[in-house]
N, C-alpha and C positions, 0 to 999 in steps of 0.2 A: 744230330746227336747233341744233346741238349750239355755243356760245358762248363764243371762247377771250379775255379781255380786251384784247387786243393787237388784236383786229379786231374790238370790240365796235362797232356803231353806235348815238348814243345822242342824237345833237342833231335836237331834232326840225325846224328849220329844214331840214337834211339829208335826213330822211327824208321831210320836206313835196316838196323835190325830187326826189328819188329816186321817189317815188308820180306825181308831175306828171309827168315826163317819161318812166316808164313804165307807161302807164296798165292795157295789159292784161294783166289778172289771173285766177289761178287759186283759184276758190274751193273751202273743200275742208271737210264736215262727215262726223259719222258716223251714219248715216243706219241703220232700223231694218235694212238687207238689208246692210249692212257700208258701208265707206267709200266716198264718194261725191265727184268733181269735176267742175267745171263752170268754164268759161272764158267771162269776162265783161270790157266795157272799165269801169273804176269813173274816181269822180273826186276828188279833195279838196271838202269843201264847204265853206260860208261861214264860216269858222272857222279860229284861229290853232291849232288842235292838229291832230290825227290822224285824226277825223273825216270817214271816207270815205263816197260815195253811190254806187246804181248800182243795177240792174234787172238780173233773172233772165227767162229767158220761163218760161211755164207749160209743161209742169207741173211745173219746177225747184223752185218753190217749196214744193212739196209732197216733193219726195225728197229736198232740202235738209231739210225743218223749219224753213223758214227765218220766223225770227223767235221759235222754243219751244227751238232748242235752238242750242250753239256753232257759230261760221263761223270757221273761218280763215281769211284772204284773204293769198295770195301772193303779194309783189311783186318780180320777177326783173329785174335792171338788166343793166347790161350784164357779159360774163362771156367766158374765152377760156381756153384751152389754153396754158401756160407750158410749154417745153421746158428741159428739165435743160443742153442746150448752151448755155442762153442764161446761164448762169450763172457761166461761166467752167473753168478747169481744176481742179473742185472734185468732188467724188464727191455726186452730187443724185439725184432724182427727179424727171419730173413731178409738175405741180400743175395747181391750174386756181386762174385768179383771178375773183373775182365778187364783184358785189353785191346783197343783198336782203335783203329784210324779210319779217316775219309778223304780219299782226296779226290779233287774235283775240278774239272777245266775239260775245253777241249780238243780234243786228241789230232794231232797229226798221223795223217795215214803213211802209211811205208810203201815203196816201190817192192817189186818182187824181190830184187838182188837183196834188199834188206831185210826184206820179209823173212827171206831164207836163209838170211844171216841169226835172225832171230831163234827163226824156227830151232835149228843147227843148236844154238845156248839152250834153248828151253829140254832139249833132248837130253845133251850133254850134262845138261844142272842134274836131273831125275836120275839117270842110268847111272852118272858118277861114282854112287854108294853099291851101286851092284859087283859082282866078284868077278865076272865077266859083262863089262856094259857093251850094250849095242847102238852104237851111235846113227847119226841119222843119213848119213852115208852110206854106209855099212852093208856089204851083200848078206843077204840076198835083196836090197834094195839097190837098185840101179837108177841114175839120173832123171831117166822116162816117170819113174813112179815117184820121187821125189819132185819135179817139175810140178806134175798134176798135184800132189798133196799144197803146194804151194798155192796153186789156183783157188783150191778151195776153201783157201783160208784170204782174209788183209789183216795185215801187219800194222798195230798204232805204236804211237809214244805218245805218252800223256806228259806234259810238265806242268803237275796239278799248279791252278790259280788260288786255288782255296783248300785250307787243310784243317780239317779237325781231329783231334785225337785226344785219347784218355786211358788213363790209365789207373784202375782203382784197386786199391790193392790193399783195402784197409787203413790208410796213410791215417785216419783219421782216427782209429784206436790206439791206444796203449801198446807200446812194446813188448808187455807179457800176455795181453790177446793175439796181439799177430804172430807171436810166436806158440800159440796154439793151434790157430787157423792152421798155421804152417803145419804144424803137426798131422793135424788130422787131414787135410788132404793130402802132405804126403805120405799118408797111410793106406788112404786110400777110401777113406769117410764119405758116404755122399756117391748116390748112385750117379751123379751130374757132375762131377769133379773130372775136371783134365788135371792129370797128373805131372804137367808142368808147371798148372797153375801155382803150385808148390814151391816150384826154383824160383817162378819170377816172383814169387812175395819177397825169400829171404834175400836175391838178387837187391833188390827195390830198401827192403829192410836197412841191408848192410850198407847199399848206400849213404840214407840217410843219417846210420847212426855215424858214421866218417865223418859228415858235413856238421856235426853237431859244433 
C-alpha cells in the first residue's frame, strides 16, 4: 500500500482500534504455487502493542507456510465512494476514502492448549452482543467435539515486523467540504458508502480541529 504522509497512520492506540472493531481479515502470503489468501476473523491479544492471534483451518496452514515463511494480515475499516459533486463548483475527480492497515512478520504457531484458549475468545468476542450467547463450551457441545474442532484448526500469533496503514479521510480538503462528504454519506449518498465511514470522518475531523 503505497503511503502519502498526510494520510499516514501511525498511533498505535488507533490502530489497536481500528484491528478491534474490524476483526475480519484477509491473510495473504506467497506460497510455493504463487500468491495465496485466506479470510480469517483475528483478534488483538493480551498486550499494549500490535500483536494479533487467530486460527487458519487445515490445510491453510500448509499453503500458507504458515509459521516458515512471511504473512501479511489485512485490516480493512470502514471505506466509501467520494463523488467529485460533493465538492463544490470545483473541477475534481472521484476518490474513495478509507481505512486500513498491513501488518506483516512471521507468525508463531500455538500449541493446542493455546489454540483453544484462542478458539474460546474468538467465540466469546462474536456471541457476546447476542441476548442469549452460546459459548464455545457450551452443551450441547461436549469436550470430544471441541477437542476435534481444535485439531482442525492451528492457532498463530503474529507480532507484525512491519506495518503500514492509512487513513484517508479527506484530511486534505477544507473543513466545509469535509463536512459535506460527512453529510452525505451519512445520509446515505452513494450506492458504495459504508455508513460508518461517516463517524470516522467527523471522529478524524474533530480531532484535528482540537490540535489546531
Amino acid at each position: 500500500m503505497r503511503q502519502n504522509p498526510s494520510f499516514a497512520m501511525t498511533d498505535v492506540t488507533e490502530l489497536r482500534r481500528l484491528i478491534d472493531l474490524n476483526p475480519w481479515a484477509t491473510l495473504v502470503s506467497a506460497a510455493d504455487d504463487g500468491l495465496v489468501a485466506s479470510h480469517y476473523a483475528v483478534l488483538l491479544d493480551d498486550r499494549d502493542d500490535l500483536t494479533i492471534v487467530g486460527h487458519v483451518g487445515r490445510p491453510d496452514d500448509l499453503i500458507h507456510g504458515l509459521g516458515s515463511r512471511e504473512l501479511m494480515v489485512v485490516i480493512q475499516g470502514p471505506h466509501g465512494y467520494v463523488s467529485p459533486g460533493w465538492y463544490g463548483d470545483v473541477a475534481a475527480v472521484p476518490t474513495w476514502n478509507f481505512v486500513s492497515a498491513h501488518l506483516a512478520g512471521v507468525p508463531e504457531l500455538l500449541g493446542p492448549e493455546e489454540n483453544l484458549r484462542i478458539l474460546d475468545r474468538l467465540v466469546a468476542r462474536f456471541e457476546s452482543g447476542r441476548p442469549q450467547p452460546r459459548t464455545l463450551w457450551e452443551a450441547p457441545n461436549d469436550p470430544a467435539f471441541v477437542e476435534r474442532l481444535e485439531r482442525g484448526t492451528v492457532g498463530f500469533r503474529l507480532t507484525p515486523t512491519k506495518v503500514v496503514a492509512k487513513r484517508k479521510l479527506s484530511q486534505n480538503k477544507p473543513d466545509d467540504v469535509v463536512e459535506t462528504i460527512i453529510a452525505e454519506l451519512g445520509a446515505g449518498a452513494g450506492a458504495y458508502a459504508d455508513p460508518r465511514l461517516a463517524g470516522e470522518m467527523r471522529r478524524d475531523l474533530d480531532t484535528r480541529r482540537a490540535a489546531r
